[in-house]
C-alpha positions in Angstrom: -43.5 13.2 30.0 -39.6 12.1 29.2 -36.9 13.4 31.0 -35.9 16.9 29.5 -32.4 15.3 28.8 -33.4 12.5 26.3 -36.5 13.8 24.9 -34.6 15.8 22.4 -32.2 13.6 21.3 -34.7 10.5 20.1 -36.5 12.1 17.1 -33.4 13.6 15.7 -31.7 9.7 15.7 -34.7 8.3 14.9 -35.9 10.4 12.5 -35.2 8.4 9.6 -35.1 4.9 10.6 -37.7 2.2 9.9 -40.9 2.0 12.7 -39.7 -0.6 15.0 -36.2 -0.3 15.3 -33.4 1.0 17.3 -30.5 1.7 17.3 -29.3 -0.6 19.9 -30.8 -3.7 18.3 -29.1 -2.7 15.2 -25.5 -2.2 16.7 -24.9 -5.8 16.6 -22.2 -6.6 14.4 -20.8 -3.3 13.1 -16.8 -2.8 12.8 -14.3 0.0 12.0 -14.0 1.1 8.3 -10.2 1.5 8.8 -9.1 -1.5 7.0 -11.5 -1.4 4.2 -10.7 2.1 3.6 -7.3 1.3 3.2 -7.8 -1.6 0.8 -9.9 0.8 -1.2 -7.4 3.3 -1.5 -4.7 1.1 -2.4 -7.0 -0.9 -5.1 -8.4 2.9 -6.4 -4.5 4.4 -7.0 -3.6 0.6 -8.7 -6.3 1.2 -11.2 -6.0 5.0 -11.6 -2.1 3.9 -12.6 -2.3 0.7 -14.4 -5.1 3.0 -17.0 -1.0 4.2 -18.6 0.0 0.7 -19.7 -2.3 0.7 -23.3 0.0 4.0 -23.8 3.6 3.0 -22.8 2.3 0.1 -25.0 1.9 1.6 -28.1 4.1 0.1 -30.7 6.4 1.9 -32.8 8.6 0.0 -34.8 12.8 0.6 -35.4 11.7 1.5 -38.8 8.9 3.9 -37.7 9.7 7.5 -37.7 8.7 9.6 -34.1 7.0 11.7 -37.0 3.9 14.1 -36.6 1.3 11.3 -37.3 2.9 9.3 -34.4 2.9 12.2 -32.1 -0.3 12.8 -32.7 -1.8 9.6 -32.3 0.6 9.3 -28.5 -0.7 13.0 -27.5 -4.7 11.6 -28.1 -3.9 8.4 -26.1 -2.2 10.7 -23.5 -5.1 13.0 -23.2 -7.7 10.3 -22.9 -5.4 9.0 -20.1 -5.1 12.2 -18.3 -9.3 12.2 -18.8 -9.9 8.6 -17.7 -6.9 8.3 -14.8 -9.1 11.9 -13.3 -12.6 10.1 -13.5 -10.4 7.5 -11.3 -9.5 9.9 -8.9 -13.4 11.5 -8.9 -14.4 8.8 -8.3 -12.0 7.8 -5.0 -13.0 11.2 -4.0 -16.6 10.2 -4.0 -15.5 7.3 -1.7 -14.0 9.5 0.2 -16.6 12.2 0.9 -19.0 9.1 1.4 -17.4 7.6 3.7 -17.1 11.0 5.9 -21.0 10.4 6.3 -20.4 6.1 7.0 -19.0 5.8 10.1 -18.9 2.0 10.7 -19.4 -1.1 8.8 -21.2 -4.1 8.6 -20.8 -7.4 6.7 -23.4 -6.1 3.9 -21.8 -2.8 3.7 -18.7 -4.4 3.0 -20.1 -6.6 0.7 -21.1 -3.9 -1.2 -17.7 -1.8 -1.1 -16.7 -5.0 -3.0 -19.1 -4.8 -5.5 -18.2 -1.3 -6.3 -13.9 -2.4 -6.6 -14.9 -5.3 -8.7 -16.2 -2.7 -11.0 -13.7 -0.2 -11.1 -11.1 -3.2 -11.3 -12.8 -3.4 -14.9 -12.2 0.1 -16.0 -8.1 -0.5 -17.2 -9.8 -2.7 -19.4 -12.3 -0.7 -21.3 -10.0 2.1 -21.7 -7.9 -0.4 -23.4 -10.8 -0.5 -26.0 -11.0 3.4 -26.2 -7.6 3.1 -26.9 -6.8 0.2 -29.5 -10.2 0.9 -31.2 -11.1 4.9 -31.1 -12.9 4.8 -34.0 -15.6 2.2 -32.4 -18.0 3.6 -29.8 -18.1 -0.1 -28.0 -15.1 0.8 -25.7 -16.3 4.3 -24.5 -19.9 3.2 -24.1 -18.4 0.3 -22.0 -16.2 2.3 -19.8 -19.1 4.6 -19.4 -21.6 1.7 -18.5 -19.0 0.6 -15.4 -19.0 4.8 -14.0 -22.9 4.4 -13.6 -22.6 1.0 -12.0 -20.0 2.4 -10.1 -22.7 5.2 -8.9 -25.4 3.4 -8.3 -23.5 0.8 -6.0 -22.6 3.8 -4.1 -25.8 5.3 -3.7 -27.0 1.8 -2.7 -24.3 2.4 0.1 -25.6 5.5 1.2 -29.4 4.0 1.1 -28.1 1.0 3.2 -26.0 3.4 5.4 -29.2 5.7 6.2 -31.8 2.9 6.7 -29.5 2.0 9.5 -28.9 5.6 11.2 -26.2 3.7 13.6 -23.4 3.0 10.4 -23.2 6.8 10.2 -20.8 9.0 11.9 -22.2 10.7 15.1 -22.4 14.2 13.6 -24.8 12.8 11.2 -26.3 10.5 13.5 -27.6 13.2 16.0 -28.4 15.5 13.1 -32.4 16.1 12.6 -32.1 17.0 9.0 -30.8 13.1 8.0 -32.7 13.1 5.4 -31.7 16.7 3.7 -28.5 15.2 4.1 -28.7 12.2 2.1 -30.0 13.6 -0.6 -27.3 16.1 -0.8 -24.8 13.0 -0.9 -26.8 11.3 -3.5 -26.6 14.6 -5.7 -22.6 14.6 -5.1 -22.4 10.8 -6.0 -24.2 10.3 -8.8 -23.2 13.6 -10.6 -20.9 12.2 -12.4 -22.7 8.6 -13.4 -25.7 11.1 -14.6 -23.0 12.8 -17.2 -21.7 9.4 -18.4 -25.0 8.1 -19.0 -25.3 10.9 -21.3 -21.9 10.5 -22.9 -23.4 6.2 -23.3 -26.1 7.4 -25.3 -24.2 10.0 -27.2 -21.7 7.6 -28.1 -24.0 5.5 -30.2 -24.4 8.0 -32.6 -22.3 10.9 -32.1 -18.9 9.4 -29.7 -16.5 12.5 -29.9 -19.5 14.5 -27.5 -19.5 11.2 -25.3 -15.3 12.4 -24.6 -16.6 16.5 -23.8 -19.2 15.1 -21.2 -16.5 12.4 -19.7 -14.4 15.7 -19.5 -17.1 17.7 -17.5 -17.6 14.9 -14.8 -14.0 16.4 -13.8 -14.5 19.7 -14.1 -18.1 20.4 -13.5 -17.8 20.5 -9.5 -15.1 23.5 -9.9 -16.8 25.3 -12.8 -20.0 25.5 -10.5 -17.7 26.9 -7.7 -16.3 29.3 -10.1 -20.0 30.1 -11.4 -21.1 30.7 -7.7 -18.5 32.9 -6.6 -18.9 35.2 -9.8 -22.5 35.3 -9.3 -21.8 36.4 -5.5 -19.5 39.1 -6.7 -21.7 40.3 -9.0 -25.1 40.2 -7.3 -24.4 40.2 -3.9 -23.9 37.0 -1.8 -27.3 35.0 -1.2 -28.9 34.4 2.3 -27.6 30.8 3.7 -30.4 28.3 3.9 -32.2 27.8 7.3 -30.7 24.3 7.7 -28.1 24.0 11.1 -26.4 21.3 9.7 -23.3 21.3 8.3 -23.6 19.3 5.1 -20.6 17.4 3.1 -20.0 18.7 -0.3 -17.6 19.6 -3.2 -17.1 22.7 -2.3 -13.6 24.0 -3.4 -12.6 24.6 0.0 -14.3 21.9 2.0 -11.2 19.3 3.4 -10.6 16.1 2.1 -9.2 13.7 4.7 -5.8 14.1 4.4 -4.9 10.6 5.8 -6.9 9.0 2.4 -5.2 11.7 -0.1 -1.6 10.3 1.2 -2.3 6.9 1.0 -4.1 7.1 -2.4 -0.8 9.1 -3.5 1.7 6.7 -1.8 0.1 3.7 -3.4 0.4 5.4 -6.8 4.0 6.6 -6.9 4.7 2.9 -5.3 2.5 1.1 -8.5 4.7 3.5 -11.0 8.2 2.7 -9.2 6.9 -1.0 -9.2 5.9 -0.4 -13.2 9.5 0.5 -14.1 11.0 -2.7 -13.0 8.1 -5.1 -14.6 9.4 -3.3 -17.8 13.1 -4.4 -17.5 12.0 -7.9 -16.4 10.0 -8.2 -19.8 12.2 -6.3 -21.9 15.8 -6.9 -20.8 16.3 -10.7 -19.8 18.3 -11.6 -23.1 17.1 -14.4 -25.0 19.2 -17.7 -24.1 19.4 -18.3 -28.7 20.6 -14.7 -28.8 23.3 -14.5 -26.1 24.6 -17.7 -28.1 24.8 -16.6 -31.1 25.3 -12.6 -31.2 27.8 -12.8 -28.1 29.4 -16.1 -28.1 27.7 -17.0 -25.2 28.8 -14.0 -22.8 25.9 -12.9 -20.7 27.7 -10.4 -19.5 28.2 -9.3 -22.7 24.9 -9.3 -23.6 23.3 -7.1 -20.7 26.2 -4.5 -21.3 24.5 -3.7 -24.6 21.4 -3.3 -22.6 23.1 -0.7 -20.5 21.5 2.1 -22.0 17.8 0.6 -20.8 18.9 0.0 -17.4 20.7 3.8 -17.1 16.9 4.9 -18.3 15.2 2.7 -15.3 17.9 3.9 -12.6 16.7 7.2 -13.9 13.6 6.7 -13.8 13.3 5.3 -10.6 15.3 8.4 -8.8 12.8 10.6 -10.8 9.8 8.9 -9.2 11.1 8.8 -5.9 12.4 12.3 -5.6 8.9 13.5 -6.1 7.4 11.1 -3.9 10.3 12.6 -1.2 8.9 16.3 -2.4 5.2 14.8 -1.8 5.9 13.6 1.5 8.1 16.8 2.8 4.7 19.3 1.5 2.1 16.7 3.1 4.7 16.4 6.3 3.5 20.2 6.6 0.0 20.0 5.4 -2.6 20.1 8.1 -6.0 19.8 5.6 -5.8 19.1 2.3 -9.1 21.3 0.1 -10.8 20.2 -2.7 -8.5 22.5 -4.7 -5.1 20.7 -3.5 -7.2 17.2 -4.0 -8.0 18.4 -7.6 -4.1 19.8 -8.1 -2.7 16.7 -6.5 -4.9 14.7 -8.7 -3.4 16.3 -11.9 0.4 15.4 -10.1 -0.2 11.8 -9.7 -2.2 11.8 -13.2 1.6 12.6 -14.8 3.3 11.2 -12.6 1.9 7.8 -14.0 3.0 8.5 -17.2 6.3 8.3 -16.0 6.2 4.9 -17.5 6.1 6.5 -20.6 8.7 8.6 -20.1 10.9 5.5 -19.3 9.9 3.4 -22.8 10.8 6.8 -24.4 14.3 7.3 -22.7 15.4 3.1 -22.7 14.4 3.5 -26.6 17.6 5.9 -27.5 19.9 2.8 -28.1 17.2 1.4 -30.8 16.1 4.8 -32.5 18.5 6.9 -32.1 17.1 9.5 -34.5 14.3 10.2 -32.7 15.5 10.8 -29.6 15.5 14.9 -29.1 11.7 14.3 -29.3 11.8 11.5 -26.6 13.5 13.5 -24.5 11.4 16.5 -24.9 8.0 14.8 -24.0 10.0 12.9 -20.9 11.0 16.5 -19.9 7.4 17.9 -20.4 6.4 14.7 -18.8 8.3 15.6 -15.5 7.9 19.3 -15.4 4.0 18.7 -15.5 4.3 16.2 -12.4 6.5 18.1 -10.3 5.1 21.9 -11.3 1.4 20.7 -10.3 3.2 20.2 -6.7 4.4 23.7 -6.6 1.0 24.4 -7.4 -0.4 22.4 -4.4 1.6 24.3 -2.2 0.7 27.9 -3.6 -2.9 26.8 -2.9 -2.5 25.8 0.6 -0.3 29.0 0.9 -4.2 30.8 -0.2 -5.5 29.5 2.7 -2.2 28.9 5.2 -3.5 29.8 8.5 -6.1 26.4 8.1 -3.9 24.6 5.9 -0.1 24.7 6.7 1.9 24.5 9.8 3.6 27.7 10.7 7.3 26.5 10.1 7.1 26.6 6.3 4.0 29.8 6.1 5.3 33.1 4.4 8.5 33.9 6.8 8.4 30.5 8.3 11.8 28.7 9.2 11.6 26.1 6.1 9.7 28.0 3.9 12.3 29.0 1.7 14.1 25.3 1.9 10.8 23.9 0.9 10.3 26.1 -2.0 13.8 25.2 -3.3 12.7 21.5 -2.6 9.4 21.9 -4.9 11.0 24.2 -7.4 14.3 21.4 -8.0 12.2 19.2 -10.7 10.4 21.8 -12.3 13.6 24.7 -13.1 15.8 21.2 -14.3 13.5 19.6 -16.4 12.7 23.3 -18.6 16.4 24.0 -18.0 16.6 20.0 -19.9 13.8 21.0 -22.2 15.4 24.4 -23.2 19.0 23.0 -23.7 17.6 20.2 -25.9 16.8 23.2 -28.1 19.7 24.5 -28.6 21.9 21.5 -28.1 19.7 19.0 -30.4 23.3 17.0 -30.8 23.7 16.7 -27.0 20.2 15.7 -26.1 20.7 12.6 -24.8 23.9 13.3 -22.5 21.6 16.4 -21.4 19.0 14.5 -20.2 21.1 11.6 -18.6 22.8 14.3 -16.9 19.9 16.0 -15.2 18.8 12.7 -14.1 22.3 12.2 -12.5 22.5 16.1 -11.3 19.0 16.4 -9.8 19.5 14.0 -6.6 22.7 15.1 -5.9 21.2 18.8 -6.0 18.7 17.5 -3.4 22.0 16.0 -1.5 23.4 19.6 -1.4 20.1 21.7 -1.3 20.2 20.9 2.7 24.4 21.4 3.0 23.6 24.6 1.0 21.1 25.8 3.5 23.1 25.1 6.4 25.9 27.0 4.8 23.7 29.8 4.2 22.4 29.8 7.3 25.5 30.5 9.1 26.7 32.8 7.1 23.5 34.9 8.0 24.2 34.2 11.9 27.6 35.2 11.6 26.9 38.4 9.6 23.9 39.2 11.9 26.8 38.7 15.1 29.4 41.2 13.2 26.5 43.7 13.1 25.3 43.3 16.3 29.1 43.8 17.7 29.8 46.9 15.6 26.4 48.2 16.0 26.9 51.1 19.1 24.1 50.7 21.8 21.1 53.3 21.4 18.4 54.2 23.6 15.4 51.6 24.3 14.0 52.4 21.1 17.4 51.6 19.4 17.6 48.7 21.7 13.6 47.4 20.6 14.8 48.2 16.8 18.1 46.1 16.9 16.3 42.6 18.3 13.2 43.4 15.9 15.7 42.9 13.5 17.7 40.2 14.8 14.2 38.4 15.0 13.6 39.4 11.3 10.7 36.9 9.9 12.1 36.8 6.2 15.5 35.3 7.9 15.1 31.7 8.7 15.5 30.3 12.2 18.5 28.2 12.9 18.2 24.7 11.8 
């Protein structure tokens, strides 16, 4: 017989591994996944940002017209960006969620992280294809074949991972249902390389289906939540499964690690800011012929009549990096970020990359000049999409504050209403921009400049404004406890309930 305090914990560790093998002979070698996690996430929000260049690329010509055909052929290569840059993101969130089962490394395990970067390095690159050719099925079908290989790689991790029980983290390790669990993690990562083999074969003979099943490896998780909760309303919730181990899904609720979901969102707003100034460095250096002959040699000269394209990148730039200051001050506050903030904060960064966009639209005023109320307009719609989806993370987490939020910015919080003001800055300026465009076509370029101007000093005096507010609340809440007469006890109770009012915020 074993001693009573090791005899239960052998089969459950051992459970799955290999006759022959231990743990402790296969501990050799292993090392913290910190590092590699953090060059993944920086690699995955490069790619997921770089997917907006074949659209702030699209050619149109001085000549060209902004006309109906051209808006049309922008808003298809905007949607197939949206689709592709959120197939990006499912699949970091796949990392993610695996890597909450793999706990350490190894050399081979690293090896193969590698092999599934190298991959998704290669997806910018078919999406070009969809792009420049949508009539040809070569590009999807491509872009499609690099998601499955993306997959399987993955689920060769989690193989590798389980064959050697001591890579995964301890919860699992000492969990006697191993094997339940990997085949629940196998179903979450390959979900999505399952669809797009679909979508491969559909696009060789029928490609517009191949772009509905590329839109369901988004969706599908959420529209099975949605599915399951109507079905439990309806019929009665279902008895849990016997199972007493708490398995990693993608449940709407379940947390994402919140440390991964900031540095996948720093690394993209930083790739956008660093997109902006690659643009003025191609399109702005004047030709040394030209400054010669057009302005007598005057370099000066010749960057002053590129003002108008470096007013658009100073804009653009405080665009991108007052949201990423909104970002940071909702995260700053954010103790677990759910699926459903994941999924919200995907749809953020999605337009906040097309910020780029918005940028070649707004430095293009000076060329085409009669096109630019509809420039402005999709650069407003643009930012009210990326900074609305924000407010939107925050409403969810509100859902679900007491596990979500720290208690200074929960309903009646002491910065709750300063950080609603904060989220709420881009989105009321930008429709305020959008609306005034509409009724002041003449005026909608000096509109729009001065909303870019207007919105970071508003963020300069949203605090001033608060502090200002604030004491005029003290000092009105003084007067009115001087001139209040003392009561009884209950009086007395009444007068600091209200002096401790939750709806009034705390002193800064």
């Amino acid at each position: 017989m074993s001693e009573p305090g090791t005899s239960e914990q052998e089969p459950s560790v051992q459970g799955d591994s290999p006759p022959g093998r231990t743990d402790e002979d296969a501990g050799e070698g292993t090392q913290s996944s910190h590092r590699m996690l953090g060059f993944s996430d920086a690699l995955l929000s490069i790619i997921a940002t770089v997917m907006i260049l074949p659209v702030t690329h699209t050619e149109i010509s001085p000549e060209q017209q902004f006309d109906r055909s051209m808006q049309r052929l922008l808003a298809t290569r905007i949607a197939v960006y949206l689709m592709t840059f959120l197939i990006v993101t499912g699949a970091w969130a796949a990392h993610t969620r695996l890597f909450q089962v793999v706990g350490k490394i190894d050399d081979t395990l690293a090896l193969l992280n590698l092999a599934c970067m190298m991959t998704i390095t290669f997806l910018p690159y078919t999406f070009s294809l969809m792009v420049t050719f949508p009539n040809v099925a070569l590009g999807i079908f491509l872009f499609c074949v690099c998601v499955i290989t993306i997959g399987v790689v993955q689920a060769l991790i989690v193989g590798y991972a389980f064959y050697f029980p001591h890579l995964l983290s301890p919860q699992i390790q000492c969990s006697a249902h191993r094997a339940l669990c990997r085949r629940q993690v196998l179903r979450i990562i390959l979900r999505g390389p399952v669809l797009c083999l679909l979508a491969a074969v559909f696009s060789l003979f029928f490609f517009p289906a191949s772009y509905l099943l590329m839109a369901s490896v988004v969706f599908l998780p959420y529209v099975s939540k949605a599915a399951s909760w109507c079905k439990d309303r309806l019929m009665g919730r279902t008895e849990p499964t016997a199972h007493p181990v708490e398995l990693i899904t993608l449940d709407l609720h379940e947390p994402l690690s919140k440390e991964r979901v900031e540095a996948f969102s720093d690394g993209v707003y930083a790739i956008v800011a660093t997109l902006l100034i690659l643009d003025i460095c191609a399109d702005s250096v004047p030709d040394p012929k030209a400054v010669a002959s057009d302005f007598g040699g005057s370099l000066l000269a010749a960057l002053g009549a590129r003002g108008p394209r470096f007013l658009a990148y100073f804009g653009s730039f405080a665009t991108v990096g007052l949201l990423w200051f909104t970002h940071h001050s909702l995260f700053l506050h954010v103790r677990k970020a759910t699926g459903a903030m994941g999924l919200l904060n995907a749809l953020s960064l999605a337009f906040v990359g097309g910020l780029p966009l918005a940028y070649q639209q707004t430095s293009a005023f000076a060329r085409q000049p009669r096109d630019e109320l509809e420039r402005v307009r999709l650069s407003c719609a643009i930012i009210f999409l990326a900074s609305i989806f924000q407010v939107a993370i925050w409403t969810a987490a509100l859902l679900r504050e007491a596990e979500t939020l720290r208690p200074a910015v929960r309903f009646g919080g002491p910065e709750h209403t300063f950080m609603l003001a904060k989220l709420a800055l881009y989105p009321c300026t930008s429709l305020l921009a959008f609306a005034a465009t509409c009724l002041l076509s003449r005026f909608s370029t000096f509109i729009f400049h001065l909303t870019q101007i207007a919105v970071p000093c508003g963020f300069l005096l949203l605090r001033l404004l608060l502090r200002l507010a604030l004491a005029g609340l003290r000092g009105l809440r003084g007067l009115r406890g001087l001139a209040r007469p003392q009561r009884g006890p209950l009086g007395g109770a009444d007068a600091n309930a209200d002096m401790q009012s939750p709806l009034l915020p705390a002193p800064c």
